[in-house]
N, C-alpha and C positions, 0 to 999 in steps of 0.2 A: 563629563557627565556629573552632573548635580543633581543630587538626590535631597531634598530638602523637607523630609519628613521624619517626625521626631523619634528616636531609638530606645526604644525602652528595650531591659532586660534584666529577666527575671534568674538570681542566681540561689544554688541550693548545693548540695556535696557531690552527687554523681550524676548529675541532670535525670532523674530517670524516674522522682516521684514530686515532691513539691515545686520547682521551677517550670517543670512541665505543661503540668495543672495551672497552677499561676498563668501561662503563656496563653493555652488554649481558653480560661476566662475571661484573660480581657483581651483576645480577639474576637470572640461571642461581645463582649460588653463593646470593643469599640465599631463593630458591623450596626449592632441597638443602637449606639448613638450617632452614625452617620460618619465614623472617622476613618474607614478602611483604607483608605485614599493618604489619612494624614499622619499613620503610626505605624513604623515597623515594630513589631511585638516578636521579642524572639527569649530565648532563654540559654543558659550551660549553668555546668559545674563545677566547681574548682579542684574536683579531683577524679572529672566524669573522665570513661572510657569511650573513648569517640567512639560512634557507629551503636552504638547500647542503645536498646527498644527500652520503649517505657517499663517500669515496672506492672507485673500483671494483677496489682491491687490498683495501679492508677491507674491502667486502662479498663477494667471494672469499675469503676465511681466513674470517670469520664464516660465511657458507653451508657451509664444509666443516667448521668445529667446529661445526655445526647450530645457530646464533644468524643470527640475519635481522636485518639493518640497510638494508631495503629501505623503511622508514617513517622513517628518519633523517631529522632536518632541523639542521642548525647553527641553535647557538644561539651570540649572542654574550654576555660574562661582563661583567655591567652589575653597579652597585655595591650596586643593589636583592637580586640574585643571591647575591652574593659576603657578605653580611651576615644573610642570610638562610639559610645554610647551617649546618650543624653542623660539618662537617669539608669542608674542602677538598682532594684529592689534585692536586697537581699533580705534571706530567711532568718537567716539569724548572724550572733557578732562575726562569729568564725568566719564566715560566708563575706562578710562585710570587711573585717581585714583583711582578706586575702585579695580581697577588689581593686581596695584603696593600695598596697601593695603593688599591685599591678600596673598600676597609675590612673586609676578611676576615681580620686581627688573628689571634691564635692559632690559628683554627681553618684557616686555611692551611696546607699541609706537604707536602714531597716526598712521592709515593706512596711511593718507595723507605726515606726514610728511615722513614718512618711503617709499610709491612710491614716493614721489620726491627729496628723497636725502636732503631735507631742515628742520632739526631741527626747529618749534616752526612756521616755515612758510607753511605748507603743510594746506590743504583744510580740512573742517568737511564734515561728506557725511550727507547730506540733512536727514531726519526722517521723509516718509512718514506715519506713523500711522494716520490712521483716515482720511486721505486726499485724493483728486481723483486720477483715476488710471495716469493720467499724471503725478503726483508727484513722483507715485512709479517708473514710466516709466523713468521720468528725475535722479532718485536715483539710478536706474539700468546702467545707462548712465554714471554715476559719477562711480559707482562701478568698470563697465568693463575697464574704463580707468586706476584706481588706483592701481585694484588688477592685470591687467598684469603688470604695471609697477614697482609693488610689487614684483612682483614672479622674474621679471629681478635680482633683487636686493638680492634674496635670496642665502646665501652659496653654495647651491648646485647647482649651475647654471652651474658654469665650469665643475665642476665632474659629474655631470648626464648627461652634453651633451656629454662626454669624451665615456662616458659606450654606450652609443645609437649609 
């Protein structure tokens, strides 16, 4: 069995508020552009507690940008995972060596730097854990900008819109 569709995943600390989020926008973004067919979109953590629900400030900002993170479960970012991907987005350095550690070799990369085309200059996405729901709300804000600007950038841009 040949699965021949491109693996993105979205990494953060205990999967349970930014990689989440990250996950559930660009499967919203790849449905709008016609690629549900062409990208598995998944996400973990590299220090998540398997079976952990979302955080209940990400599933707040998610319910009110109409995305449900109410069937979330943390995944932790095992070396099986991280080599098994196509593209890596992590949140931030931390998140991003401990990938490339695992043996996720290029296909590792800051979200940030990776939506803006700028090696080692791209933005960290903010880590609301613990903090009010405005931080989560302002983190959700950084997300929806990076991760369309992400998915622009992804290989299968040209050829999935070719198919549609």
């Amino acid at each position: 069995m040949t699965d021949h569709r491109f693996r993105l995943l979205f990494v953060c600390t205990g999967n349970t508020c930014r990689s989440p989020l990250a996950e559930r926008i660009a499967r919203r973004e790849a449905e709008r552009r016609g690629w549900a067919d062409d990208v598995d979109i998944r996400s973990a953590g590299i220090a998540a507690f398997p079976g952990q629900g979302a955080s209940d400030g990400s599933r707040t900002v998610a319910a009110e940008e109409g995305l449900d993170l109410s069937d979330h479960r943390a995944t932790l970012l095992t070396p099986e995972l991280a080599r098994g991907s196509d593209l890596i987005l992590a949140m931030s350095r931390g998140h991003l060596v401990r990938a490339e550690e695992l043996g996720a070799g290029a296909a590792a990369v800051l979200l940030g730097d990776f939506a803006e085309d700028r090696p080692g200059e791209g933005p960290g996405v903010p880590d609301p854990f613990g903090g009010p729901i405005e931080q989560y709300r302002e983190t959700f804000r950084v997300l929806e900008t990076l991760v369309a600007r992400a998915m622009d950038r992804l290989p299968l841009t040209q050829d999935a819109g070719d198919r549609g």
